[in-house]
Steps between C-alpha positions, in 0.01 A plus 500: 500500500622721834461371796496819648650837477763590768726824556842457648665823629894496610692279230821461690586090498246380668238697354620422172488103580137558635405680155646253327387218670104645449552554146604195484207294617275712332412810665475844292752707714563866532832582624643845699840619582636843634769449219295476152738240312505210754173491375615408131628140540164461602262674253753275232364164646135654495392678810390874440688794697309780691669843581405555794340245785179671484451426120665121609246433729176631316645192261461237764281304684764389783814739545785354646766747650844374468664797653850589771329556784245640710536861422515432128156313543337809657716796275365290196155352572340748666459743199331251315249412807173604305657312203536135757161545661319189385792332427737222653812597639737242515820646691823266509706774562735388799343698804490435891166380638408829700520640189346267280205545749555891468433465130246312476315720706582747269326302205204438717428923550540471131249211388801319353506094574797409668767227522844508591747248420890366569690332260695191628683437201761716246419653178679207311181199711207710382269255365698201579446194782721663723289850520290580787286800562351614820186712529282664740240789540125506319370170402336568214785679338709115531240345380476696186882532420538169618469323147773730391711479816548115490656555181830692686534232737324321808214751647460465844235748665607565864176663594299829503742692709752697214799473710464119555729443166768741540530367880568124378707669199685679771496182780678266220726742349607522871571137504661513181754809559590312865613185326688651242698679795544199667668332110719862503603402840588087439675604209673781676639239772556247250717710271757590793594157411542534123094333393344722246179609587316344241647173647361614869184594323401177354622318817258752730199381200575154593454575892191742453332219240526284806376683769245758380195227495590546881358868512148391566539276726749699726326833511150299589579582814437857433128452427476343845694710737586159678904614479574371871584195535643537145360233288761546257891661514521725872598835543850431680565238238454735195668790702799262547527428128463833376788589709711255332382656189605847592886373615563272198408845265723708714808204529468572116503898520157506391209707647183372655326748558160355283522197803575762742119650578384102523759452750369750727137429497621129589747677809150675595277200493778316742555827698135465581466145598366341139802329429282160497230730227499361161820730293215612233325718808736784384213583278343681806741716534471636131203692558570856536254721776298754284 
């Protein structure tokens, strides 16, 4: 017996691992793609094919849009409005949070139940211990796809405001894209010397396993706004070590220029007598005037 009927629309490789994973557990799926035959794999394990997303999403109750981008949400969806009204709209599609906010205003002047979502995981996790899913935007809508969005991975609703997933998306990706520069430049240091980066790599694993259960504790201070005295490392401390950063990369012929911007917030916290502030007071000075 179904547990449900679902349409998937955009069968690229994560789209594909989310029909998959549906079928898979039991849901009667209806699956969508711009080009006809990715649909076929598909329709061979059991799912039925619509030609066009209108027709998919008259076949189910939730429709989740698996699609490039924000444009190709709006191009796509928005001929088949009268067709979602009623419906849930799950949208996974990889979007920024002004305008996951933008489009689920759109589905509001359209009587379509909202949610958006982020994927924290790659096609190849879907469904596994390792997946994790972040939504946000009309409750109702998660707690009626909810039963068939644990299935893809942990479900984590972020709250009623649409953009609030796409934000954290966007917030850890941030982290993650900053380490992995900060691994490209160990290994590019370390390999002036002959060490192959994978050696650097798994050295600079060993170091981050160690110190990242410090995170917490050392941005606490943020939360606070207690940064002078510093409770934890000072501002001319830091400032002092990320200068000896910067001259080891060069004595190697190596740029710094990703420790370069940190460097001068630190010279403008000393320059302005808060060279006693806790280092992690830089975050201040990342908000831009609007």
């Amino acid at each position: 017996m179904s547990k449900g009927t679902i349409s998937i629309l955009g069968l690229g490789a994560m789209g594909s691992a989310i029909a998959a994973r549906l079928r898979e557990t039991g849901y009667t799926t209806t699956v969508w793609n711009r080009t006809p035959a990715k649909t076929q794999p598909h329709v061979q394990a059991g799912a039925n094919a619509a030609a066009t997303i209108a027709e998919a999403v008259q076949s189910g109750d939730i429709v989740i849009a698996v699609l490039l981008d924000h444009a190709s949400i709006h191009e796509n969806l928005e001929p088949a409005a009268a067709e979602l009204k009623g419906k849930v709209l799950v949208n996974v599609t990889t979007t920024t949070p002004n305008e996951a906010r933008a489009t689920a205003a759109w589905a509001a002047e359209h009587g379509i139940t909202y949610l958006d979502g982020a994927i924290m995981a790659v096609p190849q996790m879907i469904g596994g211990a390792g997946s994790r899913l972040l939504y946000s935007g009309d409750e109702n809508a998660y707690a009626i796809a909810r039963p068939a969005l644990e299935t893809l991975g942990t479900a984590e609703y972020e709250g009623t405001d649409a953009g609030l997933a796409s934000l954290k998306d966007m917030a850890l990706l941030t982290a993650m894209y900053t380490m992995f520069t900060g691994v490209l430049q160990a290994a590019a240091m370390m390999r002036t010397v002959g060490v192959p980066a994978v050696q650097t790599a798994q050295d600079v694993t060993a170091w981050l396993n160690a110190v990242v259960p410090l995170a917490a504790p050392t941005v606490a201070v943020v939360d606070t706004g207690d940064y002078d005295p510093a409770p934890g490392q000072n501002v001319d401390f830091t400032n002092a070590a990320v200068t000896s950063l910067i001259t080891a990369a060069r004595e190697q012929g190596i740029s710094a220029a990703h420790l370069e911007p940190l460097k001068r917030q630190l010279d403008e916290l000393a320059a302005t007598g808060r060279g006693t502030a806790d280092w992690t007071s830089v975050i201040e000075q990342l908000t831009i005037n609007r």
